[in-house]
C-alpha positions in Angstrom: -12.5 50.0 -0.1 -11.9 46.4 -0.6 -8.1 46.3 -0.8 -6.5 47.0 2.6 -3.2 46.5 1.9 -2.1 47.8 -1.6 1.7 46.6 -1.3 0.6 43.0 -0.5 -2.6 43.1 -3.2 0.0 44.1 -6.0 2.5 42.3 -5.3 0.1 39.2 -5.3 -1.2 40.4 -8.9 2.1 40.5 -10.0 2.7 36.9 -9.2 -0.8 35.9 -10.6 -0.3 37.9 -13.8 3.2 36.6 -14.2 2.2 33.2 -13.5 -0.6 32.9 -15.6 1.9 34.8 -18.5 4.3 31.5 -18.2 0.9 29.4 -18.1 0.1 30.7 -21.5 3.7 30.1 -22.6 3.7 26.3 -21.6 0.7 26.1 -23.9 2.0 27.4 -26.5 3.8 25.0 -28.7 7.0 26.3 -28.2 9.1 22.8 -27.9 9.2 21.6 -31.4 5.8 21.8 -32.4 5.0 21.0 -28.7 3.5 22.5 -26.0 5.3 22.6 -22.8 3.2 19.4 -21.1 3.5 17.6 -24.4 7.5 18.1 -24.4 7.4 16.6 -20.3 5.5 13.9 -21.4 7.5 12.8 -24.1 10.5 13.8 -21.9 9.6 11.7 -19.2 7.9 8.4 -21.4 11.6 8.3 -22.9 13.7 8.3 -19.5 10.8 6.0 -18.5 11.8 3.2 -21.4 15.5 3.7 -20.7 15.1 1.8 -17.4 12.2 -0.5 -18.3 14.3 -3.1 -20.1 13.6 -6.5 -18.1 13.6 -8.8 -20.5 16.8 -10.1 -20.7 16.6 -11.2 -16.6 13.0 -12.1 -17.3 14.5 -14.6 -20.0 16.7 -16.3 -17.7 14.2 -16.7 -15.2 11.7 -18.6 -18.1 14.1 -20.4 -19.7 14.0 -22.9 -15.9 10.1 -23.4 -16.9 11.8 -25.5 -20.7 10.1 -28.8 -20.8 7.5 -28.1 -18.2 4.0 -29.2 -19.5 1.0 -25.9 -19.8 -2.6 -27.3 -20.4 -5.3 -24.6 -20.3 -8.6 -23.1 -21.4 -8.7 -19.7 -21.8 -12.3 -17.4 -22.9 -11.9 -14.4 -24.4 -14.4 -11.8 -24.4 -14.7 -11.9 -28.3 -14.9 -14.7 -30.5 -13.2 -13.2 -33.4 -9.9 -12.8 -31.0 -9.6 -16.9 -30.3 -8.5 -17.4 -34.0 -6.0 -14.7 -33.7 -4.8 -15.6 -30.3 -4.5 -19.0 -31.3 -1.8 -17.9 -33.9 0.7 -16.8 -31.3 0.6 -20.0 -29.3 0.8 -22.3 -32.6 3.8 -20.1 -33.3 5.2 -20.8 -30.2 4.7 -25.2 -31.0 1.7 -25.3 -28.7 -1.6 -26.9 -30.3 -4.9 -25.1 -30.0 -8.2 -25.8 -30.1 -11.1 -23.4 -30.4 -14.3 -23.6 -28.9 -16.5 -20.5 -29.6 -15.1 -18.5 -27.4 -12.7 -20.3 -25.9 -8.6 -21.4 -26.6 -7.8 -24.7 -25.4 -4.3 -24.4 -25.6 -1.3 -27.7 -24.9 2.2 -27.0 -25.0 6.2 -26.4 -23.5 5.4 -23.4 -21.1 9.3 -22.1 -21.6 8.8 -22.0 -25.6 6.1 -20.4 -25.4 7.1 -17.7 -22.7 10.2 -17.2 -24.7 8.3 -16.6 -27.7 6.4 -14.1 -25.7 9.8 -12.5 -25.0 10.6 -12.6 -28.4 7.4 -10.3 -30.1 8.0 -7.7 -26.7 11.9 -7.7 -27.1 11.2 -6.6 -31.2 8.2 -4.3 -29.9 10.3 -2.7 -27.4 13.1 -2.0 -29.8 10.6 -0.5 -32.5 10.4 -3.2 -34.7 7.1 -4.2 -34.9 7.1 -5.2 -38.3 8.8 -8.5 -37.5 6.0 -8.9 -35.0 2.9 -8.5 -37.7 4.8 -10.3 -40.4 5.0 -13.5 -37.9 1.8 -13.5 -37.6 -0.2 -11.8 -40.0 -1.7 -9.0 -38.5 -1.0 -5.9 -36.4 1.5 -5.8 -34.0 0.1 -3.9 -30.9 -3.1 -6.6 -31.5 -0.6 -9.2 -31.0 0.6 -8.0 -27.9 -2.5 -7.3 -26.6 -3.8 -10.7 -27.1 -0.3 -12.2 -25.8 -1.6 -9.9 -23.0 -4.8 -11.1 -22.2 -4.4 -14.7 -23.1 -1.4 -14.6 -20.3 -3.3 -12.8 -17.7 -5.8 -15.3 -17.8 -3.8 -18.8 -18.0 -2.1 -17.1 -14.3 -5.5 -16.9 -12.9 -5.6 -20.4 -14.1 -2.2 -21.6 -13.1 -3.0 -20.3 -9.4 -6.4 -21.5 -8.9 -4.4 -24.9 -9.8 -2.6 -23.9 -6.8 0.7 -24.0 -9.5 2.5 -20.6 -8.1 5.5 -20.8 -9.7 4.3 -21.1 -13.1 1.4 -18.1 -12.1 4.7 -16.2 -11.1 6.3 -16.3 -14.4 3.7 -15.8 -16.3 2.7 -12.6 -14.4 6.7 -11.4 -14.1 6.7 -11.9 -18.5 3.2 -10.2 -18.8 4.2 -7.1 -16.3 7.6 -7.3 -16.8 7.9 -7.8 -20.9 4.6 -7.5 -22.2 3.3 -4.5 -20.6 6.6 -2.3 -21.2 6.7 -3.4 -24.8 3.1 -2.2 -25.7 3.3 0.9 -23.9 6.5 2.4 -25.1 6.1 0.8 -29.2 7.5 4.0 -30.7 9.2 5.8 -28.4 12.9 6.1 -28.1 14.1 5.2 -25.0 16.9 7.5 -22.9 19.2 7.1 -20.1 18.2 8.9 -16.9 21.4 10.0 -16.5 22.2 11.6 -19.5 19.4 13.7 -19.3 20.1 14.2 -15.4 20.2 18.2 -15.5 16.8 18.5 -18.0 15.3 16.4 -15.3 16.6 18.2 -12.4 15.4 21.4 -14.0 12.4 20.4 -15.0 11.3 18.9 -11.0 12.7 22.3 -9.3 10.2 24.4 -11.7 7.5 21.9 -10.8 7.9 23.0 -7.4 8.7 26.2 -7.9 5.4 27.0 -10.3 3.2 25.1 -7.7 4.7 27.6 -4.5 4.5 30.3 -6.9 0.4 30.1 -7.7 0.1 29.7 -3.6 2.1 32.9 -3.2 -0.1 34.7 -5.4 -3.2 33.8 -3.5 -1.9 34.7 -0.2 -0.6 37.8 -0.9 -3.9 38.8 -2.8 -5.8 37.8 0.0 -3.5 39.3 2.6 -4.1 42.4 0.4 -8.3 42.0 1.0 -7.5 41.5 4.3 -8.0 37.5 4.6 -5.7 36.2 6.9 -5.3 33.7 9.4 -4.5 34.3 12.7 -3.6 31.8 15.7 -6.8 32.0 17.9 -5.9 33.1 21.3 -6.0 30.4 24.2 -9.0 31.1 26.8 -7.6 31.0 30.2 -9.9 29.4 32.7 -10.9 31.3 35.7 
């Protein structure tokens, strides 16, 4: 007979079962119209946001860079994006000047970082609208080309051996940009209001992971897999 040890084999099934029961359940949409991995993503993106908000130190830190002179050409992998891109920096008092695919751009690098802020301060706070309206189209395209245009004026900036002005540049882009996109539309939370959901929700994590791993070593213990310490040869 296959199973040796019927105490161990069914207690194993009854953790499989069980745990595959509360598998079923997460994925069941159960939370609000969610499933269980949709309600700790959603859970998690918000607690993330709460303690994502840079800007205003990011601000101070640009607002040193006033007055300081940024000339650069930037290409952008689509020709239809330089018009749009060039948009923001105008926006911003910088003059532009396209070349197929490429943005010439001349201008304060503090007014233009600050109007960087600006757009990912609104996006971050859910109001996009006042982003598209300033510029005529969609709001997560504007950010995106705020992103790329900035990621490739610091590749610029530090080829020209100018670190501190590749340094802010990255800090607004990582720091500003990046949150701003990536949380538009969700509502952030403090981590510790939500301290216990959070605590219960990283003990069942651990918990449900131990629990699978009991379930295969007692069915296996039940078969009569095991492993044993191998006995040390003594040398005659």
């Amino acid at each position: 007979m296959l199973v040796r040890n019927k105490k161990m084999f069914s207690l194993g099934a009854v953790f499989a079962i069980s745990f595959l029961g509360v598998l079923l359940l997460i994925f069941s949409p159960l939370f609000g119209g969610n499933n269980g991995l949709q309600f700790a993503d959603n859970s998690f993106n918000r607690l993330s946001k709460g303690s994502s908000y840079f800007i205003p130190k990011v601000s101070k830190s640009a607002d040193k860079f006033m007055g300081k002179s940024l000339v650069a050409t930037v290409r952008l992998d689509k020709a239809e994006d330089v018009e749009l891109t060039a948009k923001l920096f105008n926006a911003a008092g910088a003059k532009t000047e396209a070349m197929d695919a490429e943005l010439k751009i001349e201008g304060d690098l503090g007014l233009i970082l600050q109007s960087v802020l600006k757009d990912s301060d609104a996006m971050f706070k859910n109001d996009g609208q006042s982003v598209s309206a300033r510029y005529g189209y969609d709001e997560k395209k504007a950010m995106k080309n705020w992103w790329t245009a900035l990621g490739k004026i610091e590749k610029g900036l530090k080829k020209e051996k100018k670190i501190e002005d590749g340094k802010i540049v990255s800090d607004v882009n990582k720091k500003a940009v990046e949150p701003a996109y990536n949380f538009y539309k969700i509502e952030g939370e403090k981590v510790v209001d939500h301290a216990g959901m959070l605590t219960g929700l990283l003990v069942f994590y651990v918990a449900y992971t131990m629990w699978w791993g009991y379930a295969i070593f007692y069915l296996f213990d039940g078969v009569g897999l095991t492993m044993k310490k191998a006995k040390v040869k003594k040398e005659a």
